[in-house]
N, C-alpha and C positions, 0 to 999 in steps of 0.2 A: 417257182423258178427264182425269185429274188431272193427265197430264203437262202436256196441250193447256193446263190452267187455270193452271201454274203459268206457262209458257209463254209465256203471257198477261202475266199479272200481271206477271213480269219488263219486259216490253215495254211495259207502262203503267207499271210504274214509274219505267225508263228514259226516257219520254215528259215525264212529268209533271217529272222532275230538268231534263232540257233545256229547258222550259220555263220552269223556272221561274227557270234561268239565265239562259235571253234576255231574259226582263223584266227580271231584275238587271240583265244586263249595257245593256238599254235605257235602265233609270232611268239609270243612274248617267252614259250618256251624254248625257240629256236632262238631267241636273242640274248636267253639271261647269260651264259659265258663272258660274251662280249659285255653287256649291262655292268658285270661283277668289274671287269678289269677298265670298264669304262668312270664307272664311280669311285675306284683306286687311284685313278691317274688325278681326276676332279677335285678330289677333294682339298688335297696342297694346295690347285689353283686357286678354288675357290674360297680358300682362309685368307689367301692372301690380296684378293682381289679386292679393289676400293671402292668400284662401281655397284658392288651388288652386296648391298647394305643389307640388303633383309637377310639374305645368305650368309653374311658375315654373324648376325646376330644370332642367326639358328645355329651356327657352329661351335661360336661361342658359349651358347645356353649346352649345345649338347654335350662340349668337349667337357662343363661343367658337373654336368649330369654323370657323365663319363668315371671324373676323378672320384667322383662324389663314391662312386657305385663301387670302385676300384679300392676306396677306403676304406667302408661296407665291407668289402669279400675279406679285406688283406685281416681284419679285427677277429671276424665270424669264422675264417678256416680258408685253406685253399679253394681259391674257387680259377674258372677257366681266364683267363686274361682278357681283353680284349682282343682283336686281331687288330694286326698292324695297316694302320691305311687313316688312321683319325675317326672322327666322330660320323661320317659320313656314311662311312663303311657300319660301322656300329650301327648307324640307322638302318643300312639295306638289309646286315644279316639280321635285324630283329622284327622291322617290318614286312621286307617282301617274303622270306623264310616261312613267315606265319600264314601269311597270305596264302601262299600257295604249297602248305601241307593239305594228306586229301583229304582231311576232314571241316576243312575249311571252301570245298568245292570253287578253284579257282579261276572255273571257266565264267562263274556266275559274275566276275569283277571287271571292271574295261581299267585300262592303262591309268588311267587321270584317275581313277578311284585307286589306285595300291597306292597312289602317293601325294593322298591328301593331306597329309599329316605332315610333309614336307614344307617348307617355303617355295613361294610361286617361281622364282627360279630354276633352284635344282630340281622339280616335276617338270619344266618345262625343258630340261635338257634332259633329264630321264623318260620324258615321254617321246624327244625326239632321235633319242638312240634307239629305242626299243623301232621303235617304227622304221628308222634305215639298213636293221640288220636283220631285221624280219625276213624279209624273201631271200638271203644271199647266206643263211647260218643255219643249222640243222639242229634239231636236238641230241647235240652231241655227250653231251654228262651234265645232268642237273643232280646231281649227289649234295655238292654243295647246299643245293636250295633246300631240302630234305635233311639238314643235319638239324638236330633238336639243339634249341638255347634252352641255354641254362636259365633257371627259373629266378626271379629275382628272390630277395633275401625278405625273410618273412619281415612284416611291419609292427612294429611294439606298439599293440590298442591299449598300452595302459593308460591312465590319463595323466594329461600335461603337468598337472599340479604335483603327482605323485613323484614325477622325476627330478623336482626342483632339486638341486644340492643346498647342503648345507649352505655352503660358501655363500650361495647366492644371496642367501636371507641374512647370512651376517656381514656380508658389505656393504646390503641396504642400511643398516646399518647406521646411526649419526656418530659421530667422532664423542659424542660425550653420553653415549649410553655405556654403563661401567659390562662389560661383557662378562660373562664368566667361563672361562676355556677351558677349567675343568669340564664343564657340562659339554662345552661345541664342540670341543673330542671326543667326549664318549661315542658319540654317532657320527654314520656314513653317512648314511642319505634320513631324506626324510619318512622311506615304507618303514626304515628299519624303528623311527621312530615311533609311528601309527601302532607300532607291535605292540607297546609297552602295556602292562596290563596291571603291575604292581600299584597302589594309589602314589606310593611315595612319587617313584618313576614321572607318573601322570601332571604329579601336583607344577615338580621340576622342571618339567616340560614347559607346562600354561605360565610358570610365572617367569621363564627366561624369555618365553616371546614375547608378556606383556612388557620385561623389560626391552628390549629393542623396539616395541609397536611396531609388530609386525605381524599380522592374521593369516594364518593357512588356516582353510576352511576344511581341505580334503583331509588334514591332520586334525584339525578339532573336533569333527566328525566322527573319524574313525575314535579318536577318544572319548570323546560323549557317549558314544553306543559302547564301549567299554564299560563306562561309569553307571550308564543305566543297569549292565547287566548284573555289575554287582556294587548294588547300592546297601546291601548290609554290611560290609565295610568300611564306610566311610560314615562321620561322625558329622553335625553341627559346623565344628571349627575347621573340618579340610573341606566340606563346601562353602564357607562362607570365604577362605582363601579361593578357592576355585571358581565360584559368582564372581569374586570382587574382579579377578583376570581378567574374563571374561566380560565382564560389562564393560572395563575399561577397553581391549578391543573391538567392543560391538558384535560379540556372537552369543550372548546371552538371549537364550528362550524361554516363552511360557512354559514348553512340555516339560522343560528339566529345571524348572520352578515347582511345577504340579510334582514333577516324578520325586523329586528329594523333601516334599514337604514335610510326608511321615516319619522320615528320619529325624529332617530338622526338631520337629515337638519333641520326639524322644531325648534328644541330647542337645538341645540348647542349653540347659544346664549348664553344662561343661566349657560354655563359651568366653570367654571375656569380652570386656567393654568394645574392644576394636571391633571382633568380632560381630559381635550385632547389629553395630552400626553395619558393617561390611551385608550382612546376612537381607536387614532391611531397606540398605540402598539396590543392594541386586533386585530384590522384587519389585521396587520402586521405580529400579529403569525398567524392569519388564512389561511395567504396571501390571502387576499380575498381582491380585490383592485375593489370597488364601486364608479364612477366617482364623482358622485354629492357629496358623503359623503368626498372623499378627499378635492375637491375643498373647501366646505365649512370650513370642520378643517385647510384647509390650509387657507382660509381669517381669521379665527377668531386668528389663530397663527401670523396673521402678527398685526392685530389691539393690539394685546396685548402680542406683543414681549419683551416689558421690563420688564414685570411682571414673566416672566419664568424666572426660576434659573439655573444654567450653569448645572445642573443637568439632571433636564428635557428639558434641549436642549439640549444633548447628546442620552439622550432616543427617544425625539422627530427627529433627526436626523436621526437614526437606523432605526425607522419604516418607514423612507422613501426612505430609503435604501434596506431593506427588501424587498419594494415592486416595487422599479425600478423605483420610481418616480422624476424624476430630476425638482424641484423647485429653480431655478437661487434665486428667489425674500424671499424664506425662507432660503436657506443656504447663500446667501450673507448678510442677519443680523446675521446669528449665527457668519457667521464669524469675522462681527465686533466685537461683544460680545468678543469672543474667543481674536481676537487681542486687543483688549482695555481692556485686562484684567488684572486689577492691578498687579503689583507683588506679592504684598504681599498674593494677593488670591492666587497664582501659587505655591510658596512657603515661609513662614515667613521665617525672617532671625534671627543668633541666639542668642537668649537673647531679641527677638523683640514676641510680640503679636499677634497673626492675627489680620486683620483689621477687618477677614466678621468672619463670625460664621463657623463651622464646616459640616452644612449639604451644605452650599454654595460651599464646596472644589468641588473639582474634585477630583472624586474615581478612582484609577484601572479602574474596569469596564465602567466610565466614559470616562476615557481617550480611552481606547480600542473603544470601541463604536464612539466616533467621529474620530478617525483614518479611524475605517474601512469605515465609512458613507461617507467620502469627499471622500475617496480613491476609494471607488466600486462607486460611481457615479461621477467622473473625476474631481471636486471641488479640483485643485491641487495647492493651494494657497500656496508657501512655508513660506508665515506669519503665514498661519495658523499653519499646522506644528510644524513650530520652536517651537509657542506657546506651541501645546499639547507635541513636547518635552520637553521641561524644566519643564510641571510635572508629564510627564511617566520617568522621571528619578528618580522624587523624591518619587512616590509610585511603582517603580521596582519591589520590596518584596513583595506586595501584589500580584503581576501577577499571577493568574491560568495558565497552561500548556496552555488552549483555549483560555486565552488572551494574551499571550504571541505572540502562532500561528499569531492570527489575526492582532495583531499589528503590526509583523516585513512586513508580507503580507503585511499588510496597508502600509508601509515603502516603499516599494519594489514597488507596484502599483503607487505610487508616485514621484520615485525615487527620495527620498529625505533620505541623506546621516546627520548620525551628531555620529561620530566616537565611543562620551560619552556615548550616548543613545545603539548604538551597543554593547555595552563593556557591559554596564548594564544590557541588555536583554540576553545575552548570558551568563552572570554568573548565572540568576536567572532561564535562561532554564538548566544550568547545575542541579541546583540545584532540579529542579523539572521532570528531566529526566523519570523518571519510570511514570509519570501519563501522557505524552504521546500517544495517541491513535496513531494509524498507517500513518492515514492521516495528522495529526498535526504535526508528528514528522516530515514528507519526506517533507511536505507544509513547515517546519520551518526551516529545512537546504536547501532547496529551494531558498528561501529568502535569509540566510545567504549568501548561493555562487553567488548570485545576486551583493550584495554587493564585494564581492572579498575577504570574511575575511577566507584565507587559513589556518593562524594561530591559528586559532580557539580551545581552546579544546573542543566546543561540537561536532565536527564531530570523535572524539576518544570518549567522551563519549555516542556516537549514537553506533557506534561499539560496545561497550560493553554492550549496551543495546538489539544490533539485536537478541543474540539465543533466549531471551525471548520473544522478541515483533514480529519478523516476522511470528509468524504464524498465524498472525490475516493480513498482509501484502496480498494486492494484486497485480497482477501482476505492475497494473499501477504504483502503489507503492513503488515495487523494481526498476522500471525503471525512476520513478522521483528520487530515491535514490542513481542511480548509477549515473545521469545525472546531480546530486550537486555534487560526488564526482570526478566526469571528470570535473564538470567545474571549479573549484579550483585546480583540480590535488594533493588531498591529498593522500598519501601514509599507507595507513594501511595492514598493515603481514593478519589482522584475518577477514578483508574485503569480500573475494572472498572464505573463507573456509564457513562462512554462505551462502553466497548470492548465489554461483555455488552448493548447494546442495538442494535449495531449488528450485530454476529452474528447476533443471532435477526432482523433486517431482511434481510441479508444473503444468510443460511442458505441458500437454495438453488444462489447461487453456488461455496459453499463444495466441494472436493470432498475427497474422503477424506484424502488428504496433509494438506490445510488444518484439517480435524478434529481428526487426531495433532496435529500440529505444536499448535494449540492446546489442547487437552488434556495434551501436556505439562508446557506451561507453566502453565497453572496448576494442575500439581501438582506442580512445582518453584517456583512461591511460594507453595503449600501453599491457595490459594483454592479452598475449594468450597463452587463457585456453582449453587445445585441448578437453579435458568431454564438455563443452561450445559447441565448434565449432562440435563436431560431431551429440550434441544434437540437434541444431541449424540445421546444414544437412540433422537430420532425421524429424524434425516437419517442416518446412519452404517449402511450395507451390509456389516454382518458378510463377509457371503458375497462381497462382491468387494476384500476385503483378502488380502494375501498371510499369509505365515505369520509373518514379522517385525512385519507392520503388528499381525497380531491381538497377538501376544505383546505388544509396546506399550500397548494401549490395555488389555489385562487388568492390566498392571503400574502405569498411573497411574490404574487406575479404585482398585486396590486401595489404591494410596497414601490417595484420596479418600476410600477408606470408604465406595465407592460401589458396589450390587453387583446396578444394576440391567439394564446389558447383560450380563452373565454368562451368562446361557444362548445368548442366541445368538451371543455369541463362544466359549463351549464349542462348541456343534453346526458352526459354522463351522471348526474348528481340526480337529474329528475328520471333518469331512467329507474335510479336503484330510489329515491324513497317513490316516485309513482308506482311502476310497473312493478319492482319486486316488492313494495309495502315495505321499505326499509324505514324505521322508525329514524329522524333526527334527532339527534340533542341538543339542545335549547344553545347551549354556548358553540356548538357547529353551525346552528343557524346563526347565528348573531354573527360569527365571524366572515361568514361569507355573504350576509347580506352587508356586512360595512367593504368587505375589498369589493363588490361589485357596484355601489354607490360612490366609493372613492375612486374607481377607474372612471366614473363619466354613465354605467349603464343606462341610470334609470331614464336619461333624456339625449341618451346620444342614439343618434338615426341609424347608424349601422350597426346596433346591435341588433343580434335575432331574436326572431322569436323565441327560442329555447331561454337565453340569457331574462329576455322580462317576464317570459311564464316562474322561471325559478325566482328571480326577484318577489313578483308577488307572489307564490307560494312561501317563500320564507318571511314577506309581511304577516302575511294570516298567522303563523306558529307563534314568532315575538307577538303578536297581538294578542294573543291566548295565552299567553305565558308571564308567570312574574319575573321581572329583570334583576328583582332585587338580589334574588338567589344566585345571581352571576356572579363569578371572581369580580374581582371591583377591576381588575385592569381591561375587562371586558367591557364594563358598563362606561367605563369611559372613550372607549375604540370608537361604544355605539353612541356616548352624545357628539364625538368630533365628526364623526360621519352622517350624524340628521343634521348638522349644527352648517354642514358646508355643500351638502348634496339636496338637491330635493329628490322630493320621494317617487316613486314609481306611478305611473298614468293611472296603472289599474288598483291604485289603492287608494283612490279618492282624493290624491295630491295633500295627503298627509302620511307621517311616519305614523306605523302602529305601537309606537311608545309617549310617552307626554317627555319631550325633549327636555325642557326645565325643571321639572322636578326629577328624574334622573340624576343632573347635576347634582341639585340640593343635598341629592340622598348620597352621593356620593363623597360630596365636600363636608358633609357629617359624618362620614363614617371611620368609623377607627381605622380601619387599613390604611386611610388614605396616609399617615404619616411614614407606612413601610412602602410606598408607592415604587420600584425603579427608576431611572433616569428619565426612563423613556416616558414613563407614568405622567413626569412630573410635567416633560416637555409638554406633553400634550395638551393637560391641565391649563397651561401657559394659553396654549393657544385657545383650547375656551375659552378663558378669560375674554381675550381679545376680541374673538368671536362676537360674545354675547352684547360688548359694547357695539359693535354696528349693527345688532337687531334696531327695531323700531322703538321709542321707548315703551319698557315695561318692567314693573314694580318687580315680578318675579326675576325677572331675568339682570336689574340693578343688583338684587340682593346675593343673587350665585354670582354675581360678579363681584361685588364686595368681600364674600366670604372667600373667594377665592385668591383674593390682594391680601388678604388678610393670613390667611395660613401663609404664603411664601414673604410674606413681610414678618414671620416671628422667627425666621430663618437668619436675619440678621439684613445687613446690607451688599450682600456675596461679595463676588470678586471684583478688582478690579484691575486697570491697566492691560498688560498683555493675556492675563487670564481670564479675565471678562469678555476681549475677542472671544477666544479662543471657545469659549462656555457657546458664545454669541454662535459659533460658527457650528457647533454643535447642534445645541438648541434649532437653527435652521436646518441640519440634515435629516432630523429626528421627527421635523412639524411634517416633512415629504416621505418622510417613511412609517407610511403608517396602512394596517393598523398594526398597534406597536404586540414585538411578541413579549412573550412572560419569557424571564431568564432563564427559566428550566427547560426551555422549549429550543432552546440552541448552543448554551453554554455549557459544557461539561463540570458538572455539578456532583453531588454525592448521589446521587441516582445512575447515575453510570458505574460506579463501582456495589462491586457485590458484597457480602456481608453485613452483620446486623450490626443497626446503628450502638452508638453508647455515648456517658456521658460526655465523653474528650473529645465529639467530633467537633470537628474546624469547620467555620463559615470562612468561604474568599472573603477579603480584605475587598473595600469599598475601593472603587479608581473615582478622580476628577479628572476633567478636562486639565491637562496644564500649558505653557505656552507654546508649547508645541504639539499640532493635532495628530502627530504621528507617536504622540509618550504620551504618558500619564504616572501619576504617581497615587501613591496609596492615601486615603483620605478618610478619615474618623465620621465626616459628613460632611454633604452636600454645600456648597456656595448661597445655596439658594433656599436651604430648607433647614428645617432643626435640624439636632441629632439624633431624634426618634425617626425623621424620613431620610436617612440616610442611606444611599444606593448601595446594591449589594453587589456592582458588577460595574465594569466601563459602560460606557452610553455605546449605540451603535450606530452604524454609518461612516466610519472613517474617512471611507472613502469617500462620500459625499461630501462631508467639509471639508477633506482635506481638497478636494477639485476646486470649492468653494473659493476656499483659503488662496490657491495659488492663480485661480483666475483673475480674481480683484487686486492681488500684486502686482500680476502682469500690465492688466488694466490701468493700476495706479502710476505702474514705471512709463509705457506710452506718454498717458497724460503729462505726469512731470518731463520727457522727454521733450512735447512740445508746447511747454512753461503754463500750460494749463492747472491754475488750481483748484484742488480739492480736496475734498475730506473721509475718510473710511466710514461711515457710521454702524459701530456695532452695539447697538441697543436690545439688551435681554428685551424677548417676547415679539422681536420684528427683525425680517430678514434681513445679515448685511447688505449693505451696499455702496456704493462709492455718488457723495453731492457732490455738483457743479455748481457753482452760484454763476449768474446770470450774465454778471460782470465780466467773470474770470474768460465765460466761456464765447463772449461778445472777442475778446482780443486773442483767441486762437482758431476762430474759424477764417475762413480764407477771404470772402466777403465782408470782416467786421461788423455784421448785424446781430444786435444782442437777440438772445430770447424772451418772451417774457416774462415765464417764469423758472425757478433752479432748475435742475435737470438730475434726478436719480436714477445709476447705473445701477442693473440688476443682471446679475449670470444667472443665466438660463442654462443647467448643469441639462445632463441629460434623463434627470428625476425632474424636473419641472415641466418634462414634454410629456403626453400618453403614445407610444407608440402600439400601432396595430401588425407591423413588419418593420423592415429596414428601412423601408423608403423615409426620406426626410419631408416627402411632400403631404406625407398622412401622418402628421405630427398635429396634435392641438397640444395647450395649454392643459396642465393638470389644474382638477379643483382647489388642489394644495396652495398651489400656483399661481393660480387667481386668488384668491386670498388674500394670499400675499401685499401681490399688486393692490386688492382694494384695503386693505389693511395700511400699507406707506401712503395712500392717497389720502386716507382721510388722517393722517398724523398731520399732514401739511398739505399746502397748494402746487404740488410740483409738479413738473411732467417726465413721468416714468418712464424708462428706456430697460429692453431687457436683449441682451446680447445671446443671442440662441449659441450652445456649443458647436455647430456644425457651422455655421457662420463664419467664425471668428480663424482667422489667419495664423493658424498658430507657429507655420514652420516658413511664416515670413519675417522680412528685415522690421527693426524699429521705428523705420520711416514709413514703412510699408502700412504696417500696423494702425501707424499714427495715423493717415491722411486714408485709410478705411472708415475709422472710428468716427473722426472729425465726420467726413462726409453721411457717413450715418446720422451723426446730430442734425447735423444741416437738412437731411431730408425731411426726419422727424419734426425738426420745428417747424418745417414748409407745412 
């Protein structure tokens, strides 16, 4: 029975739907008469009406449509007119008309479905006419509704490209391309053009659009598949005009490199000089490197070497440089060219004529071009060279930012040094600073600090170029950026306020390589930036660094004084030599057993377990191992690190090396006179060292010998460069353990190609009186000329903090008639004396002290930190050092002003009466 009622109900409901359709569909044919002459009267209203916006705009759009279609017919042939009534009308006879033909079954649509298509208005007054005339209108003639529209005007599928007019491509047009109107009359449009099939036709074609630079693709197309189809026709010399088009717009391909090569062998012959050049730059921008086709351009470039002009054998050179192809037997004639080239081609002298003509010069891009071509393919002739120096000096001002880039590269890949030419390229990249792209600009100062040019001001003018241009910088980018401004050691305030903001934006792109790489560097200019180090903490995957990578970032975390990855680069380190058996190398272990004795490990309580298990696991290996076989700037990382740390619990409170004799072996050794900066600072500081051991015979005698080498060095500097050494010297004794130059500075191991005899060493830097420059320097202050530094010291930035602290410090002091003295004595940290006196009549109370009083900055390398917090700050062992190092020079009592401390963005009274009251507690 429930089925029976459901049954039902489907069947009356089905009932009552079809019914209530055929009423719809009744009214609506009982009402169209009235609808038609209802929407004739409306529509006037309704254009004119101000209230019904949306109706205005449908009318508008359609009256549009309307003309549109009207324009259409009037072109294509008679067609039916519109009927008279506006756009409205037009709507109903083409919508409802369709609607309700009977193949369109019109009962199956309700009222608000015919005139959806409408705006919400007029369906709202069309569904309210239909509905009032419903019961009171018959269906008296719907013929109307039944008349067939005219079918709209077929649509042209040809594609967009194909229609372009001529006109349009020659108004694009610049005012100073020379046009040729013979050609842009011959044709109407552009099919007519696609047609041509002749080669002449073709050729005519491609080189009028490369003169305008202008690319139709749907036209180059359709002529390329011409050209394929008959490729025995054409010769050598009309494809190498036809490449040369072609590359210059950017539609040059591999397949029609490949498809024309067998022709090319055949008739290269027949080419001339331009030619080949043209034939080898095409395949060169395709890089498309087809044996037989080079070999062949390459015999006919040798038969007819003296016919090329130093032009096109700069071009010619490029393209075979492009494609990696090293020709001994064609770059060693160019080079002769190059060297036997008059002067006067190089540059006329003045009030003289040239000899050659003007297209003979050598252009800019000329010069650029055979730079880079000897240079990326190891051609490192310093004849040659010199030559294309003396006239990239003389077209300097012409240099593009890209040739600029390429050139100093080419410089650098060669090392070949000519001071004039630096000077020149550097003023005109100043000049053209802002059209630097990312990669040009970091590739450019690259090169520069290759050279050693610290003095430089385009590494200030890059600075103030970075908030604009880094945000096109990629990571690699910022790290070859940082890693010219480490290897110069230039000093900029506004450096690190860019660089450290966009890192932590960055950050996730960064991946591990990009982490070292910057964290090197800023701890070869001595920056530590704790936003850095903690971002650094949080992205960096111990566990997926190799065993080099780990040892790196233990060695410049300890430089930092930073010792808050320590553990899990401990557990990381002993995972891969315990668990996976990864063997160590002797100078990997030494290095990571001194930065983990230099941060505090071997006796500090909160280190972990992991950190003293790998401590003494890397005791055992140097104990089994001979040290002698170390690089020597090793062997000295390892005596300043037993020399200031003790040693690990679980190795019987000894180092597994004989601390003194180390030395000995060291201060006899030959290297020691090629030592680094850093080398030498360190050295310094043994010294020092070994006099506060207890006495003994050995350790007098390494301390003798060690007074004694830097005493045949002269009596170094003095006055303001002896600071300046001084303030050095202390960045260097905290920054340790020191790295090898080639381990941070861009040096000739960053450039590719085989060494020869012309290569250039950087020029040596000294400290000079100011720690933000330096200048170039024969040898050391402090050492012979055999141990002459091959590189600036590092740390800038730690002296330079140094430097500007004890200013500030000194200006106070003199502010409140307090006097005192700087002392910057080689081998002991600056610092600022008070004498006892001085400091009796500017404390507040007038109670003397008893004994002087030595200011010490406490930078934020004198602290270890384990996080930001300031409360989990000790003294580094650098640092104490120090401290007991000025104590035993004299009887004084030490003061050391922590950086977090100190008042920096307060008044000079302020400042003053902080200070004062610090002494005053101190001597309490």
């Amino acid at each position: 029975q429930a089925s029976s009622s459901l049954v039902c109900l489907a069947s009356l409901r089905r009932s009552m739907c079809a019914a209530k359709l055929e009423r719809t569909g009744q009214a609506l044919r009982n009402a169209w008469p009235n609808l038609k002459n209802f929407a004739n009267e409306q529509s006037s209203n309704i254009a004119q009406s101000t209230n019904e916006s949306s109706a205005s705009s449908f009318v508008r759009k359609n009256s549009k449509k309307a003309e549109a279609a009207a324009g259409t017919a009037a072109t294509r042939g008679p067609q039916q007119p519109p009927a008279a009534g506006g756009c409205s009308k037009v709507f109903v006879q083409r919508r409802i008309p369709a609607l309700l033909r009977p193949g369109n079954r019109p009962l199956e649509f309700a009222p608000a479905q015919l005139f959806r298509s409408g705006p919400p208005g007029l369906t709202r007054q069309f569904t309210v006419a239909a509905s009032a005339h419903a019961s009171a209108t018959s269906l008296s003639s719907t013929a109307d509704a039944w008349l067939p529209v005219p079918a709209p005007p077929p649509r042209d599928e040809r594609p967009s490209a194909s229609r372009a007019s001529i006109e349009e491509f020659v108004k694009l047009a610049t005012e100073r391309d020379d046009l040729n109107q013979d050609f842009w009359g011959k044709y109407t449009d552009i099919p007519s053009m696609a047609k041509a099939s002749e080669k002449e036709d073709i050729l005519m074609i491609i080189e009028n659009f490369a003169l305008i630079h202008r690319k139709h693709v749907y036209l180059f197309q359709r002529l390329k598949n011409t050209v394929l189809k008959t490729l025995d026709a054409w010769s050598a010399p009309d494809f190498a005009a036809l490449c040369h088009s072609w590359a210059q717009l950017g539609f040059l391909h591999e397949d029609l490199c490949i498809a024309i090569s067998g022709r090319v062998v055949d008739t290269a012959h027949t080419c001339s000089t331009q030619e080949i050049c043209w034939l080898m730059d095409a395949y060169a921008t395709a890089r498309c490197s087809v044996q037989s086709v080079t070999d062949e351009l390459t015999k006919q470039t040798l038969l007819k070497m003296d016919d090329f002009t130093l032009s096109q054998l700069c071009l010619h050179a490029s393209s075979y440089a492009r494609l990696n192809l090293r020709s001994p037997g064609v770059f060693d004639a160019i080079s002769q060219r190059l060297i036997s080239m008059p002067v006067s081609e190089l540059a006329p002298a003045d009030g003289e004529v040239a000899a050659v003509q003007d297209e003979d010069l050598l252009s800019a891009r000329d010069v650029t071009l055979a730079a880079y071509s000897f240079a990326k393919l190891g051609f490192h002739d310093p004849r040659v060279f010199s030559a294309i120096a003396r006239r990239a000096s003389e077209v300097a001002r012409d240099l593009t930012a890209r040739d600029l880039q390429m050139l100093v590269v080419a410089l650098a890949r060669a090392q070949f040094r000519d001071a004039e030419l630096l000077e020149s390229l550097s003023a005109q990249a100043q000049r053209r600073i802002a059209q630097f792209n990312s990669e040009s600009l970091v590739l450019m100062l690259r090169s520069m600090a290759f050279f050693g040019l610290r003095d430089d001001a385009l590494f200030t003018r890059c600075v103030a170029q970075l908030p604009r241009a880094i945000s096109t910088f990629r990571p690699s980018d910022v790290t070859t950026l940082l890693n010219s401004f480490a290897a110069v050691q230039v000093y900029s305030v506004a450096l690190f306020d860019v660089i450290t903001p966009f890192i932590l934006e960055k950050a996730p792109m960064f991946t591990a390589s990009d982490w070292l790489s910057a964290l090197r560097s800023y701890s070869a200019l001595g920056r530590k930036d704790s936003t850095f180090l903690s971002a650094l903490g949080l992205h960096l995957q111990a566990s997926q660094l190799s065993l080099h990578q780990l040892c790196m970032a233990m060695v410049d975390c300890s430089r930092l004084s930073f010792a808050g990855p320590s553990t899990q680069l401990a557990e990381a380190a002993m995972a891969k030599v315990k668990l996976d058996g990864m063997a160590c190398p002797v100078d990997l272990a030494s290095q990571m057993y001194c930065a983990l004795l230099l941060l505090g490990h071997s006796t500090d309580r909160r280190a972990g377990c992991s950190v003293k298990g790998l401590l003494e696991e890397l005791a055992v290996q140097l104990g089994s191992s001979d040290l002698r076989n170390l690089p020597l700037l090793a062997q000295v990382n390892l005596c300043y690190a037993a020399l200031l740390a003790p040693s690990a619990a679980g190795a019987g409170g000894e180092h597994p090396m004989d601390v003194l004799a180390l030395v000995e072996h060291c201060v006899g050794s030959e290297g020691v006179r090629h030592l680094p900066a850093e080398g030498r600072a360190l050295l310094q500081q043994i010294q020092q060292a070994l006099k506060l051991l207890p006495w003994n015979r050995r350790a007098l005698r390494s301390e003798q010998s060690i007074g004694d080498l830097f005493a045949r060095g002269g009596s170094g500097a003095r006055g303001a460069g002896a600071a300046s050494a001084c303030f050095a010297s202390a960045a260097l004794s905290h920054l340790a353990p020191c790295l090898d130059a080639e381990a941070w500075a861009p040096g000739p191991a960053v450039w590719s190609g085989p060494p020869h005899e012309g290569n250039f060493k950087a020029p040596a830097l000294e400290a000079s009186d100011d720690a933000s420059t330096a200048t170039p320097a024969d040898s050391s202050p402090l050492c012979s000329e055999e141990m002459a530094s091959e590189g600036p010291s590092q740390g800038v930035y730690a002296a330079q903090e140094m430097r500007d602290a004890l200013a500030e410090l000194s200006q106070v002091l003199a502010a409140h008639s307090v006097e005192h003295a700087l002392v910057t004595d080689l081998g002991r940290e600056a610092h600022i004396l008070i004498e006892r006196e001085a400091l009796a009549g500017g404390q507040p109370n007038g109670r003397p002290l008893g004994r002087d009083v030595a200011l010490l900055w406490g930078s934020s390398l004198h602290y270890v930190a384990f996080d930001e917090s300031s409360a989990d700050l000790r003294l580094s062992l650098s640092a104490q050092f120090q401290v007991a190092l000025l104590r035993s020079v004299r009887d004084i009592d030490l003061v050391i002003i922590p950086y977090w401390w100190w008042p920096a963005h307060a008044t000079q009274q302020e400042k003053g009466g902080a200070l004062l009251r610090l002494l005053t507690e101190k001597s309490e």
